[in-house]
N, C-alpha and C positions, 0 to 999 in steps of 0.2 A: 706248616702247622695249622690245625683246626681250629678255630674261633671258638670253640668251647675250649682251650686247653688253657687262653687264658682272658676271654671274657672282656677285652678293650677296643672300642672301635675307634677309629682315627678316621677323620674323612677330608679329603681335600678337594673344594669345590673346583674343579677345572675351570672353569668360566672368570671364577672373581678371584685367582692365583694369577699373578703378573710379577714374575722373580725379574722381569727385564723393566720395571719400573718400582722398586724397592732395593732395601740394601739385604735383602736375603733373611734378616731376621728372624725370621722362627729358624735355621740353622745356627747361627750365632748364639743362639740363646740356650740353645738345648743343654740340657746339664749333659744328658749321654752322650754327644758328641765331644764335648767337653774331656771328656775319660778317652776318647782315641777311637770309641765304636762310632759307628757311620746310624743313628736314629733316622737321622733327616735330612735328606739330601736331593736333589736335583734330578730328574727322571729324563731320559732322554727325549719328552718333548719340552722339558726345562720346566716344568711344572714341583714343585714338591710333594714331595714321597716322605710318608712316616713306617717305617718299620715297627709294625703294633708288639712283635714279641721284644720288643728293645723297650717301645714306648713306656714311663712310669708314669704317667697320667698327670703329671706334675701340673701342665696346663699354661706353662710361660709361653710356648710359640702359639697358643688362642689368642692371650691377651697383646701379645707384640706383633700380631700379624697385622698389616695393615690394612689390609683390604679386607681381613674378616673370614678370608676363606679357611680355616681349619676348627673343626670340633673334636673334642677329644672327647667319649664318654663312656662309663662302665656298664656294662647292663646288667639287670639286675640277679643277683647273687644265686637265685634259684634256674633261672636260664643255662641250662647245660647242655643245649643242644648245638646243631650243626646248620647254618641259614640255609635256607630254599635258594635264596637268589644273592649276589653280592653285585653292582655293576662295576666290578675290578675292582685293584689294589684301591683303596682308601675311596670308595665308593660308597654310596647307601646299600644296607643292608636290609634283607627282610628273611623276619624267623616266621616258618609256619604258611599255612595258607585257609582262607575257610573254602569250604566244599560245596559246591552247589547238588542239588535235588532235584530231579524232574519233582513236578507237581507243585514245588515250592519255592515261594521268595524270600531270596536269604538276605537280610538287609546288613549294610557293611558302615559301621557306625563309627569316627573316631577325628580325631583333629586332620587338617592338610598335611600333607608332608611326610605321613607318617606310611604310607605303600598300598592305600587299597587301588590306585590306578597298576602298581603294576603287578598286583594280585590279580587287576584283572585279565590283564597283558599275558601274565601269564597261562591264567585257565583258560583263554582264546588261544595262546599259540603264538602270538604274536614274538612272543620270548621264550627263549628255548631254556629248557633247564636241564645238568644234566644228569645220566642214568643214573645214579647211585643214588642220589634225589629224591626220582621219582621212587628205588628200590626201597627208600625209607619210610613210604608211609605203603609198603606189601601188607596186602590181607584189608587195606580201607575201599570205599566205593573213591577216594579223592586220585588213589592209584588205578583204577581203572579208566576213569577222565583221564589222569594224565596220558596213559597207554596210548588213547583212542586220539588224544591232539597229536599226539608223536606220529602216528601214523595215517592223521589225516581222514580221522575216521567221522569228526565231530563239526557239524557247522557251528559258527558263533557269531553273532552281528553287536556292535557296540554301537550306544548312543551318547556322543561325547560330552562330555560336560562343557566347553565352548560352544553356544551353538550360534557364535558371529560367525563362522566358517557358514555355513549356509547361507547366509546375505550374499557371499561373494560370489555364490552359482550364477551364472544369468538363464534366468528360467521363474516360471509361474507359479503359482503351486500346484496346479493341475498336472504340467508337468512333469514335476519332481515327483508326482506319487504316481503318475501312469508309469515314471522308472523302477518305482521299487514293489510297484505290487505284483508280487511276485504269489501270494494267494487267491488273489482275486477278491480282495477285502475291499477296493477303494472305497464304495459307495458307503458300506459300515461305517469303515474308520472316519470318514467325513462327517456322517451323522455321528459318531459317537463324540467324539475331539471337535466338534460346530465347526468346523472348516469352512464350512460353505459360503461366508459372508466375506471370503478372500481368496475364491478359490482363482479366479484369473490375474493378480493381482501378481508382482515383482516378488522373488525373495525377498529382495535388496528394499522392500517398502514394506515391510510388515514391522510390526513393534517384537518388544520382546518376547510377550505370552504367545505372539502368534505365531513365531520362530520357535519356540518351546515346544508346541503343540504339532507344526509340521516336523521337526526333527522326531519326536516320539512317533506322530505316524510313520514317517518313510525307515522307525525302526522294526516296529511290532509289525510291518505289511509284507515284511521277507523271512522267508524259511528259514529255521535255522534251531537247531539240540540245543539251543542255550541262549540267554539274552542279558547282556551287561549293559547298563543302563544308568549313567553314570548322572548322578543330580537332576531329576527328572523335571522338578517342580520349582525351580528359579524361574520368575516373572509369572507365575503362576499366581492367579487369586487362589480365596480357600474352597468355591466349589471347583475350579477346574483341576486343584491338587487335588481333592478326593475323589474328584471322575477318573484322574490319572491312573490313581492308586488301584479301581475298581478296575480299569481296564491291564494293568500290570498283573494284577492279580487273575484277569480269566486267560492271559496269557501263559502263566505256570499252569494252567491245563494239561498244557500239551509238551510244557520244555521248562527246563530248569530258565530259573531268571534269579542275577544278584545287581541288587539297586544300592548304589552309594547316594544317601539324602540327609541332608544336614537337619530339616523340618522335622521335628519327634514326634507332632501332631502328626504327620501325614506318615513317617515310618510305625509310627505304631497300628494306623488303621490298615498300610499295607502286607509288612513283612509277616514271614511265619515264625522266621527263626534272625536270630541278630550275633556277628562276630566284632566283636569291638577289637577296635587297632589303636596298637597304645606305641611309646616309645619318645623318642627322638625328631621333631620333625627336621627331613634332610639328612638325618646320620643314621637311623635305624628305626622298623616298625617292628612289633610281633602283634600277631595274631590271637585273641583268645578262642576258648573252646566255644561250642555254639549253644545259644543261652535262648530260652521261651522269649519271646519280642520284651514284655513288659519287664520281664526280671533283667533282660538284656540292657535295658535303656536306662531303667534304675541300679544296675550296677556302674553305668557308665558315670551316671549321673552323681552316684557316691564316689566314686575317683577310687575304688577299693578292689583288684581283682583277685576274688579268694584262691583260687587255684594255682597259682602262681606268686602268693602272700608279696605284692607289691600294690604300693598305692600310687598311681600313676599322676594324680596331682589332687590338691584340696576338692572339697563336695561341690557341685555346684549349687547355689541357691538360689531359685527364681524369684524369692522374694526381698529382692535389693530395695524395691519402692523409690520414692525419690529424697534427695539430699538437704533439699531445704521448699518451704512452700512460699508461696509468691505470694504478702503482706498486701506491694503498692504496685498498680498498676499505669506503666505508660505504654501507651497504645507507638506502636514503631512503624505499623503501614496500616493502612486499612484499602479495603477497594470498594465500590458502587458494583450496582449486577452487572456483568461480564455476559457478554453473548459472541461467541466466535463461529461461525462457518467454516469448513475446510475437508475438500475433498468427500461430500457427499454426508459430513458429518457434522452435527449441532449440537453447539455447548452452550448450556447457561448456568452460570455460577452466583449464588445468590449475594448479597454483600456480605463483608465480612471484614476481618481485623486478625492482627495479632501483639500479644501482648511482648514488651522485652521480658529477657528470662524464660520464654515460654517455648514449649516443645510442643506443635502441632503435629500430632499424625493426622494422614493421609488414606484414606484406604475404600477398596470398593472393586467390583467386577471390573474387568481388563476392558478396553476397548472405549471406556467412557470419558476422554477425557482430561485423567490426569496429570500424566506428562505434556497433555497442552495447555494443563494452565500454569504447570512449573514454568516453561517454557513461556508464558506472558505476563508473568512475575519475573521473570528473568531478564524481559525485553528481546527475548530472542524472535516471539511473534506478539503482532498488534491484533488485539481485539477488533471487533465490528463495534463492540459499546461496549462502552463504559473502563474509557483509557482511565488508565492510575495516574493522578497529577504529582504526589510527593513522589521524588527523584532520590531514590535509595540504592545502594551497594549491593550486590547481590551477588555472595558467592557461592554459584550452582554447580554440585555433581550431577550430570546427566545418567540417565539408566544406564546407553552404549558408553563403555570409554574405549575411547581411542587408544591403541598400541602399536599402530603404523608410521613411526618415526624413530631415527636410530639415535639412542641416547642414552644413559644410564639414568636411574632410578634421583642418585644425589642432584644429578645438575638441572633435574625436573623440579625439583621441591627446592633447590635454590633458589631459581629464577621467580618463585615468589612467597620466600621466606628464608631469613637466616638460620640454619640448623645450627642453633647452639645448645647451651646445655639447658636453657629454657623449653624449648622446642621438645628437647628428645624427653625430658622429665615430664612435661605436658601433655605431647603427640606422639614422637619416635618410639619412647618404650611401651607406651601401653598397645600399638598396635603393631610392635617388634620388628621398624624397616631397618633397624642397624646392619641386619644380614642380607640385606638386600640393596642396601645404597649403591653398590657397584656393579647389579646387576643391569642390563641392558632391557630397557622398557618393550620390545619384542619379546626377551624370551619370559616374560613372568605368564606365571599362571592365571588362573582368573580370581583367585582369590587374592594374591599377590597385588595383582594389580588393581583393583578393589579397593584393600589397605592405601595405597598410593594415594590412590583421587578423593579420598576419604582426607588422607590429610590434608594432601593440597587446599580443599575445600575448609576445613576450616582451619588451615595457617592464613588464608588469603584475609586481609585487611577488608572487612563489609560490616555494612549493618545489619544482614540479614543472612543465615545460611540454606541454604535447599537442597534437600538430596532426593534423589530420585531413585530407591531401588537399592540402599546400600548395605541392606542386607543380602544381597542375591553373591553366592561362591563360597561362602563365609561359614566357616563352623563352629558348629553351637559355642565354644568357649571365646571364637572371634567374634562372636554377635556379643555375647554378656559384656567383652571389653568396652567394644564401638559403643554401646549403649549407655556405659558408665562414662564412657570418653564424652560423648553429646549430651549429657546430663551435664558433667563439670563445666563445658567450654560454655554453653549459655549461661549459666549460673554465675561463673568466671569474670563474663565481658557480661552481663546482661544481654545478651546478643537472643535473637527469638532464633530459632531452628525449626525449618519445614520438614518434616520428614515422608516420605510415598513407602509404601512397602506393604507388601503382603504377609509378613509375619505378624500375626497377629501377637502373639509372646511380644517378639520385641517392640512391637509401638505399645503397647498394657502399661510395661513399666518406665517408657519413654516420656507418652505425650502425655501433656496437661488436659488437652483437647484435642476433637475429631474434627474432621471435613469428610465426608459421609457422599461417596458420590453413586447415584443408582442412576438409573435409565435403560435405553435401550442398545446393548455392543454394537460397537461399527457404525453405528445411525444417530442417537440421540443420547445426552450427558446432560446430569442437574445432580448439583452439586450444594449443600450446605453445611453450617458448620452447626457444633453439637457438642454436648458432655461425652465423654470417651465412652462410660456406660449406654447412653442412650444410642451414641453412634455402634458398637459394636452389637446389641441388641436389636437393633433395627436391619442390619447388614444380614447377622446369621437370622435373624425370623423368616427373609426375603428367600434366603436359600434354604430353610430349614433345616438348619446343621445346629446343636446346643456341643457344650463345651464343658467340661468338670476340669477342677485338679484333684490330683490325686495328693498320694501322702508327702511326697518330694516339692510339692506346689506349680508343678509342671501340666498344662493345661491338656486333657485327653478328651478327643469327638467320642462322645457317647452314640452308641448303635440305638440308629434309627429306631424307634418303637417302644427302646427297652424303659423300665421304671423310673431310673434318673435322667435320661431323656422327657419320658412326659410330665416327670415334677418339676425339672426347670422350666417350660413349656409354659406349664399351669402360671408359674409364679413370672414369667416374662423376663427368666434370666437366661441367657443363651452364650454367657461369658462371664466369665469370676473376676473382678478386675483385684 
């Protein structure tokens, strides 16, 4: 039977299904089983099987599963088609596919979980789909693509959204791109992506942006009919995400490119055209039709997709603001000037404080610094001057996290905090690891894993929290969470929170205050602290990038030159807080 014929997906996570450490429950429970039909039952790798044309959707073997692994869900009522892709009986599904364009970049815009990786899988080839399939979408250009992967007609190169896999090469970065330039691009792409300043340098010793920036070259320096380009601009400051963007873009010159990017700022200044992927996360995606960038983003952004008369979840509103304002001030740390040396680079941090209750953002060109002074607030490295005497708690999320140890999700976040129902009312639900407690800290994704150390870090007992980067994997409606989540828990505990991140959206309606750090990349960091206004003003003046929102309150780079460019200019606003 067709999944159109009756519209119910069941999906049973193989992974987090262990019938040999349960008492079978979701078959015991089934009402259909109950009447003598076989619903749910036991698959010969002893896993559980739901029968979708039996299933009534009733939803008792969700609730009594104990490990979490089955979703049952309808989709929505105007959906009358046939999926693209299923991976097997009670697997993730995905309706639809968007279509790539020579000349043009198609930006793939929508929550985790919901199939634009194996959207892309599939328009590479990498997953086979089959003919009647491909026969469904005769007479489109998306049927000719398909034709042409089938028969091995089309190159295609992916830029993976992980890009810790690159640390693990052992090689240079000279290297790494003598392997893939395959155009003869090296010296370009070096000058365009400033490579230079680490070209002899380990994989395995560069920071994040600078891992970001050699994965993107060793992508665009090889031939190839098409370029999947998956989260380009994680660890990215805002001018090397809009170099990114500029360079993405003279790349559809010559080859179609589809870029999945969570940053709206940077998707809108890059894409042509936007497919939003809505659904299920984990149990089903569909694909919408292909929308002009800016109507694309602001339909997303309304949760409304008219073509399909489904509202895929509430509006979102970038103007949350904050929850309460800071009356009384007690100062929780403070430090003297900081000056650190290390490995050819010099940091000076001017003094500074911060307040309980208070949310400092962090933010500034990559290479300067940052994550070395987390890291001497943390006590993980000693200054040259000007050690910090008050002896404070410090619980740090680092930029990299670690996923190289074998253990499930629950027994991580046990070991240092009790998951009760405080916990999940406070942490677990807003940032929704209930579906994942029993997953195995290997296999999460990077967004997954993210969530993780997000909690960890503030379930952990400190007087001080520091993140490093914790919006990087995270899509736009998991950034709005984490940002209302770190809003309440200082507020909550009065506890101060450091935050580092590139998004400029999310530190706006985060921090109370800035720490503004400029200098010179790779060589020289100075760092002080600032009104969030002054600090974000001073940052895009240096880069000459200004910023509007539009009608949504969602902040859009205005083009260089244009009229609302040089009025904000004039008046020395270069950001709307």
């Amino acid at each position: 039977m067709k999944i159109s014929d009756y519209m119910r997906i069941a999906v049973i996570d193989k992974e987090l299904c262990k019938s040999d450490k349960c008492q079978k429950e979701c078959i015991a429970v089934c009402p259909i089983n109950r009447t003598g039909k076989r619903c749910i039952y036991l698959g010969e790798d002893t896993k559980s099987v739901i029968d979708e044309t039996l299933c009534i959707g009733c939803g008792i073997c969700v609730k009594k599963c104990p490990f979490k692994a089955i979703s049952v869900v309808n989709t929505p009522e105007k959906l009358k088609e046939d999926p693209v892709y299923r991976y097997g009986q009670n697997g993730f599904t995905l309706f639809r596919l968007p279509f790539p364009i020579k000349g043009e970049v198609v930006g793939l815009l929508g929550p985790n979980g919901v199939g634009k990786t194996t959207a892309l899988n599939i328009l590479s080839g990498k997953i086979k789909i089959k003919e009647d399939i491909i026969k469904a979408f005769r007479g489109t250009e998306l049927q000719s693509h398909l034709e042409k992967i089938k028969h091995n007609e089309i190159k295609s190169v992916i830029k993976p959204q992980q890009i810790e896999i690159f640390s693990k090469i052992d090689k240079t970065v000279n290297e790494i791109l003598d392997d893939n330039d395959e155009k003869n691009i090296k010296q370009d792409i070096i000058d365009k992506l400033h490579l230079y300043n680490f070209l002899n340098r380990k994989l395995s010793q560069l920071s994040g942006g600078e891992l970001q920036r050699v994965a993107i070259a060793t992508t665009i320096m090889k031939k190839a009919d098409i370029y999947y380009i998956d989260e380009p601009t994680s660890y990215l400051d805002v001018y090397q995400r809009l170099n990114v963007a500029k360079i993405i873009r003279e790349l559809s010159k010559d080859a179609a490119v589809l870029v999945v990017e969570h940053d709206l700022a940077t998707l809108d200044f890059l894409a042509d055209r936007i497919h939003i992927f809505y659904g299920v996360p984990g149990v089903y995606g569909i694909v919408s039709k292909p929308y002009g960038v800016r109507v694309g983003i602001n339909t997303f952004l309304d949760g409304y997709i008219k073509e399909d008369n489904v509202r895929i979840r509430d509006k979102i509103d970038f103007n949350i603001g904050k929850t309460t304002e800071i009356t009384e001030h007690t100062i929780i740390l403070q430090w003297p000037e900081i000056e650190k040396k290390l490995d050819g680079f010099e940091l000076r941090v001017e003094k500074g404080h911060i307040y309980d209750s208070e949310v400092l953002g962090i933010f500034g060109s990559n290479a300067l610094g940052k994550t070395t002074f987390a890291k001497i607030l943390a006590g993980e490295i000693k200054p040259d001057k000007g050690n910090i005497d008050k002896e404070i708690k410090i619980a740090y999320k680092p930029q990299y996290i670690q996923n190289n140890f074998d253990t499930i999700v629950k027994d991580v976040i046990s070991s240092v905090t009790k998951i009760d129902n405080d916990f999940m009312n406070i942490i677990g639900k807003p940032l929704n690891l209930e579906k994942i407690f029993e997953q195995n800290i290997r296999n999460l994704s990077g967004g997954e894993l993210q969530r993780v150390a997000i909690a960890i870090a503030l379930s952990r007992k400190s007087d001080m929290i520091l993140m490093d980067e914790p919006s990087a994997f995270l899509d736009v409606e998991q950034r709005l969470h984490v940002a209302k989540l770190i809003r309440h828990i200082s507020e909550m505990r009065k506890c101060p929170i450091i935050i580092i991140d590139h998004d400029l959206l999310f530190l706006s309606y985060l921090a109370d205050r800035a720490m503004l750090f400029s200098g010179e990349p790779s060589k020289k960091g100075f760092a002080i602290q600032t009104t969030l206004q002054d600090g974000f003003n001073k940052f895009l003046k240096d880069l000459n990038i200004t910023f509007r929102k539009d009608e949504t309150g969602r902040p859009r780079a205005n083009k260089p030159g244009s009229v609302k460019d040089n009025e904000q200019k004039q008046k020395n606003i270069y950001f709307y807080i």
